[in-house]
C-alpha positions, 0 to 999 in steps of 0.5 A: 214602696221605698223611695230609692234616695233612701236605698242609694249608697252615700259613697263610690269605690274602686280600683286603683292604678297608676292613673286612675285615682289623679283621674277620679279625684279631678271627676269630683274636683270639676263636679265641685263634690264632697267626700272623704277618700280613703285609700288602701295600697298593701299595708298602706292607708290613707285619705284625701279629703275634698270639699266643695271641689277643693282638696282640704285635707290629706292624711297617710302614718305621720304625713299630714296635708300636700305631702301625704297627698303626693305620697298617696297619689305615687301609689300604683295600685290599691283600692278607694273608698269615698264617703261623705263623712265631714272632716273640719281639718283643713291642712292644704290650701293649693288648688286641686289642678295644681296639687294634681299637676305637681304630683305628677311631676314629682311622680315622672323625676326621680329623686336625687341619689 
């Protein structure tokens, strides 16, 4: 008989839509986790990367750290992927409630003409 802590996936997926992936990353940020999140939105990828409960690292095409975290935050709709790969990059130094609220506040004003 297999012990189920060696049957048991490393990591958790889902869907996401305009709400939902702010949602699941305050989930591990309270639950002090770790993972690598990997987001897909059309031919749109990315990854934000927590560690211990602090968002470290992001990463979408060029943009590196708080600003390809609030790029991959305005996507309305995709799918996520979270693994517990280690990644040493550390290009973000905000903490997580406050990169969650700025997103949001870049999301509601609109960007001048």
């Amino acid at each position: 008989m297999q012990d189920d802590a060696h049957v048991k996936s490393p990591g958790f997926s889902g869907t996401v839509t305009n709400t939902s992936l702010p949602d699941v990353i305050q989930l591990v940020c309270i639950g002090r986790n770790s993972c690598r999140m990997h987001v897909r939105s059309g031919a749109r990828s990315g990854f934000i990367v927590v560690k211990e409960g602090e968002i470290t690292h992001a990463e979408t095409g060029a943009l590196k750290g708080e600003e390809a975290f609030y790029e991959i935050i305005s996507w309305e709709l995709g799918v996520f992927e979270c693994d517990n790969v280690p990644v040493e990059t550390e290009t973000i130094h905000e903490s997580w409630d406050f990169l969650l609220m700025e997103s949001m506040r870049r999301i509601e004003t609109p960007a001048p003409p």
